[in-house]
N, CA, C and O of each residue as an XYZ file, in Angstrom:
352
protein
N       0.840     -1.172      0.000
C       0.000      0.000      0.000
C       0.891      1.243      0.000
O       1.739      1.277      0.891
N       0.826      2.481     -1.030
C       1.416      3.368     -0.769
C       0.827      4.271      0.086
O      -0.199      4.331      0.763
N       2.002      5.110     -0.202
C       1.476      6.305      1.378
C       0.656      7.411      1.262
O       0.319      8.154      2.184
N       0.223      7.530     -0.361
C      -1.391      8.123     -0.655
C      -2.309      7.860     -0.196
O      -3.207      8.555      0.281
N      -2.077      5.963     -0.368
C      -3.207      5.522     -0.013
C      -3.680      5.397      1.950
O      -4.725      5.456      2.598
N      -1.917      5.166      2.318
C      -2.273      5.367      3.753
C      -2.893      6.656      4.358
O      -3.522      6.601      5.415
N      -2.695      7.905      3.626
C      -3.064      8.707      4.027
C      -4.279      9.042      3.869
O      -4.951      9.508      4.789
N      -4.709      8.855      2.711
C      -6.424      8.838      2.054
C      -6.955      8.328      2.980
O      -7.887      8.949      3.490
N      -6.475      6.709      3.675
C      -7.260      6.135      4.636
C      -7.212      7.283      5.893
O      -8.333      7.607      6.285
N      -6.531      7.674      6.299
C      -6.165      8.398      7.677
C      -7.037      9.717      7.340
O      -7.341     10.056      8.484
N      -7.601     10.629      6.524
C      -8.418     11.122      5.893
C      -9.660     10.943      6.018
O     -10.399     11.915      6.174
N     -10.084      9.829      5.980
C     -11.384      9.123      6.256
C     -11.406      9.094      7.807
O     -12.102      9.887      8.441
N     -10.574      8.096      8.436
C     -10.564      8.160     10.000
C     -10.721      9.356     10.349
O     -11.549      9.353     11.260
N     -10.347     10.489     10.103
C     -10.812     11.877     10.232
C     -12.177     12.126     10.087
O     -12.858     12.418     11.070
N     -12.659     12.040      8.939
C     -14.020     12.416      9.030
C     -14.694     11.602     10.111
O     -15.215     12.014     11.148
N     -14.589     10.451      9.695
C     -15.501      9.785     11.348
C     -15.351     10.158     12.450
O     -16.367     10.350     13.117
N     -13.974     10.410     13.077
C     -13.972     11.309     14.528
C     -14.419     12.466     14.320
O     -14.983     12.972     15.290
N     -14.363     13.121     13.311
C     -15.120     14.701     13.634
C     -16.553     14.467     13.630
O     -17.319     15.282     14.146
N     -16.993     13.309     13.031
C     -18.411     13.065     13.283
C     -18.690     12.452     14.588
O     -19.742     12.905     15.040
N     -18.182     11.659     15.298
C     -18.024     11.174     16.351
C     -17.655     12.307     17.864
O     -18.014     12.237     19.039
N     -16.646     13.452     16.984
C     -16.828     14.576     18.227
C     -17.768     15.470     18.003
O     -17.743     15.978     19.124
N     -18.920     16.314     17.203
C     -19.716     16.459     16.550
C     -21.224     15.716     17.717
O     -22.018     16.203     18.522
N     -20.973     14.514     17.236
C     -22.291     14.333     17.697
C     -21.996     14.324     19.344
O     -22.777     14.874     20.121
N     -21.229     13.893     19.627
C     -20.756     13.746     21.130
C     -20.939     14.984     22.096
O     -21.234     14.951     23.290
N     -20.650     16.282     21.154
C     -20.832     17.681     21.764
C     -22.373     17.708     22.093
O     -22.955     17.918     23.157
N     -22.973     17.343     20.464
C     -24.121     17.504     20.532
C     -25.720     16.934     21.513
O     -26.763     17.498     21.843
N     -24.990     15.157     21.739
C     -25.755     14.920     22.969
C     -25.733     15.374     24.123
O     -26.772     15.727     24.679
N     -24.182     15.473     24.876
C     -24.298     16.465     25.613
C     -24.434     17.466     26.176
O     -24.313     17.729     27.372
N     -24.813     18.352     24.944
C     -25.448     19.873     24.823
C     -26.685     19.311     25.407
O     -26.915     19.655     26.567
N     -27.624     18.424     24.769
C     -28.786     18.267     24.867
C     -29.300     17.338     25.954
O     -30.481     17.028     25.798
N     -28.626     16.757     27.147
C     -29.128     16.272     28.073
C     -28.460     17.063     28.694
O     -29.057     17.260     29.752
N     -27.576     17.631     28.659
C     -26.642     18.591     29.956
C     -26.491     19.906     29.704
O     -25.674     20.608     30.301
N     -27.216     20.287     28.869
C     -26.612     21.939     28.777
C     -25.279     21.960     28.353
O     -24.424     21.081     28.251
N     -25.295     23.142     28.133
C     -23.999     23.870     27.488
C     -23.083     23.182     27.933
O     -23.427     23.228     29.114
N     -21.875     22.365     27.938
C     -20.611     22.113     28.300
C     -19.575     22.399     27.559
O     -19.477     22.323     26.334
N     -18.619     22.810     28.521
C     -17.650     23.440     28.138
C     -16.327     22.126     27.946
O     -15.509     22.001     27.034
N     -16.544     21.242     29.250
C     -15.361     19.793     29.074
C     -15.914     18.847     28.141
O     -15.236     17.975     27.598
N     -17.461     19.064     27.907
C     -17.551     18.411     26.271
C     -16.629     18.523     25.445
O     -15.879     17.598     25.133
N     -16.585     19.544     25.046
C     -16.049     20.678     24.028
C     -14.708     20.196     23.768
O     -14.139     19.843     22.734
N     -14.347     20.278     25.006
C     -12.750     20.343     25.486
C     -12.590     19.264     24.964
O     -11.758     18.991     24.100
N     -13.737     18.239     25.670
C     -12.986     16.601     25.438
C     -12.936     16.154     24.021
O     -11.975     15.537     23.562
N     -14.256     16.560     23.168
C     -13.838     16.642     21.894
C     -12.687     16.707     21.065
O     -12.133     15.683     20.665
N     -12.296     17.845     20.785
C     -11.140     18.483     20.794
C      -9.697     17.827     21.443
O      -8.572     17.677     20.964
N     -10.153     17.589     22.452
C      -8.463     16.178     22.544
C      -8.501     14.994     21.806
O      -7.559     14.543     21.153
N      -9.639     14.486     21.928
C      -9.629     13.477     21.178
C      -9.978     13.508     19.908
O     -10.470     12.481     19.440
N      -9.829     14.552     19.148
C      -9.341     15.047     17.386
C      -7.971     15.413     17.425
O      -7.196     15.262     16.481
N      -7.699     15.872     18.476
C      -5.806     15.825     18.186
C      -5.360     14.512     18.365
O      -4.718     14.043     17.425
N      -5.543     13.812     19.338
C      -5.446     12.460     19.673
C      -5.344     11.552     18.586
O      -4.359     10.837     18.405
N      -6.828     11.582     17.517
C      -6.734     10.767     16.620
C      -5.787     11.212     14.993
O      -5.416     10.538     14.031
N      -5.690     12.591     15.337
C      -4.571     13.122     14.093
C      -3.351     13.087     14.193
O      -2.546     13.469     13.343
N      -3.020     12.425     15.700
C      -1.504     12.543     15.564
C      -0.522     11.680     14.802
O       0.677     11.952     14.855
N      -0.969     10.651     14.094
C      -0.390     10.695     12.897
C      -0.386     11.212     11.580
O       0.542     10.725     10.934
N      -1.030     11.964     10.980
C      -0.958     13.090     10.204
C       0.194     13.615      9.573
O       0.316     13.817      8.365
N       1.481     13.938     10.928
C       2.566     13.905     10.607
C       3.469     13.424      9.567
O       4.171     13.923      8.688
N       3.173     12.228     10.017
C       4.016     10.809      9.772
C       4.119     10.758      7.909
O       4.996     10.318      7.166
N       2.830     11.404      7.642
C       2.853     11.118      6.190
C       3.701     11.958      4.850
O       3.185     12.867      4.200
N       4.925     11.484      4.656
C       5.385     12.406      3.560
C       6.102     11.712      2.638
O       6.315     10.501      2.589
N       6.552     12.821      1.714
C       6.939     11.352      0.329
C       8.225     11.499      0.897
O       8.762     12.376      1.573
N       8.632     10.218      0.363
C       9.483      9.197      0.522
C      10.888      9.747     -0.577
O      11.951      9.130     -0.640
N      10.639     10.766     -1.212
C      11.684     11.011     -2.089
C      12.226     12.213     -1.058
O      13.180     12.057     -0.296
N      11.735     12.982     -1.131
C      12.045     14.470     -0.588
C      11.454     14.792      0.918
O      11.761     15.840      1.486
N      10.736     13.987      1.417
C      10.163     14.182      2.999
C       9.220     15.444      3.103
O       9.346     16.097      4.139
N       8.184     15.930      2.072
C       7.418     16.974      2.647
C       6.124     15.977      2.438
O       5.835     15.077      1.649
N       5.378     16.745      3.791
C       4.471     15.875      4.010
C       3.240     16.300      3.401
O       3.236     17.489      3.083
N       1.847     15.431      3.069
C       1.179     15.489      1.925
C       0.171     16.053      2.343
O      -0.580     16.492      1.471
N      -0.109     16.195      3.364
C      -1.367     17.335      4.064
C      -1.129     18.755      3.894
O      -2.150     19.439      3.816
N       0.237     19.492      3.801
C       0.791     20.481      3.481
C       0.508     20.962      2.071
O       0.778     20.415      1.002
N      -0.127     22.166      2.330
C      -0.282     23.195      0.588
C       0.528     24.358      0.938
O      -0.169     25.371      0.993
N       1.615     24.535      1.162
C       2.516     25.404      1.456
C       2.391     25.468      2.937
O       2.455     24.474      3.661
N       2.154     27.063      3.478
C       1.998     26.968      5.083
C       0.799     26.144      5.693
O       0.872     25.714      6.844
N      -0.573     25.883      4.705
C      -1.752     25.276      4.849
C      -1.919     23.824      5.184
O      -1.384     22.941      4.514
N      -2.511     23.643      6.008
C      -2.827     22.303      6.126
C      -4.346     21.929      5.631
O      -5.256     22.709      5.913
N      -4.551     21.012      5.064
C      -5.990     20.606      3.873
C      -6.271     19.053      4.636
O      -5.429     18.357      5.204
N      -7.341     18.847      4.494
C      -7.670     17.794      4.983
C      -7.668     16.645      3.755
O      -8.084     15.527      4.060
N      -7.363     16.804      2.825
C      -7.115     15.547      1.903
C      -5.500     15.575      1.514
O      -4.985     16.689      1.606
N      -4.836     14.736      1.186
C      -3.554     14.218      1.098
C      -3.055     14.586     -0.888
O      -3.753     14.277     -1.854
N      -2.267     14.996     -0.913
C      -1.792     15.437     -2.474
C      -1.487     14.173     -3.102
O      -1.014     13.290     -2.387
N      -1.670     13.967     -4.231
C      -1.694     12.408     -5.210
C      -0.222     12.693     -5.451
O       0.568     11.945     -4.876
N       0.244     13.616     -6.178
C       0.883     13.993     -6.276
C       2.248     15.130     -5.298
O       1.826     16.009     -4.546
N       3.526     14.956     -5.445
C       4.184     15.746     -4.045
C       4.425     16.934     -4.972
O       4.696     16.883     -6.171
N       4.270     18.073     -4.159
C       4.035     19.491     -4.388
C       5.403     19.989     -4.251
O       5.683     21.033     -4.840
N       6.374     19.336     -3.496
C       7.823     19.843     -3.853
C       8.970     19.106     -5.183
O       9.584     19.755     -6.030
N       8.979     17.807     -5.024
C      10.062     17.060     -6.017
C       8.795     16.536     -7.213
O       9.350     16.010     -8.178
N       7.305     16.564     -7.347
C       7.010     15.964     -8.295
C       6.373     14.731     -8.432
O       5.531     14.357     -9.248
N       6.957     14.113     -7.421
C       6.817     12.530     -7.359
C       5.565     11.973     -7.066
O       5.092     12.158     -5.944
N       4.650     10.988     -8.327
C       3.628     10.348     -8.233
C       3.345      9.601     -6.396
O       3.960      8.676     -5.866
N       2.473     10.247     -5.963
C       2.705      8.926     -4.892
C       1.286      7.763     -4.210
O       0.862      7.410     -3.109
N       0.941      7.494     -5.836
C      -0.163      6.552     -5.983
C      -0.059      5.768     -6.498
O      -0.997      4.979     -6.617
């Protein structure tokens, strides 16, 4: 498996935890009122599940594929934006 594809997957795992912190805020808005360590707890556990994110870069030149210059994008480049290199 290349590391497009690992990342595409890790992409997806993303969307499900933001849906997963999302609704999580949202029940507890709604049996508990406003919470604020909802919120919070959310929010750790979306850094939690992105911390590999990092990890992903091409293999020729090491910039990583979530990167659009200073930007970070939530889908992974098919292509590497510094040396060129296919990485699908």
């Amino acid at each position: 498996m290349t590391v497009y594809d690992h990342a595409r997957r890790h992409a997806w795992w993303m969307l499900g935890a933001l849906t997963v912190a999302v609704l999580f805020v949202a029940v507890v808005d709604r049996f508990y009122g406003h919470s604020t360590l909802a919120f919070a707890a959310a929010i750790v556990g979306l850094l939690v599940a992105n911390r590999h994110m990092l990890a992903f870069n091409c293999p020729h030149c090491g910039k990583n594929l979530f990167f659009r210059g200073l930007f970070v994008v939530p889908w992974p480049n098919r292509t590497c934006g510094k040396c060129g290199a296919r990485l699908d």
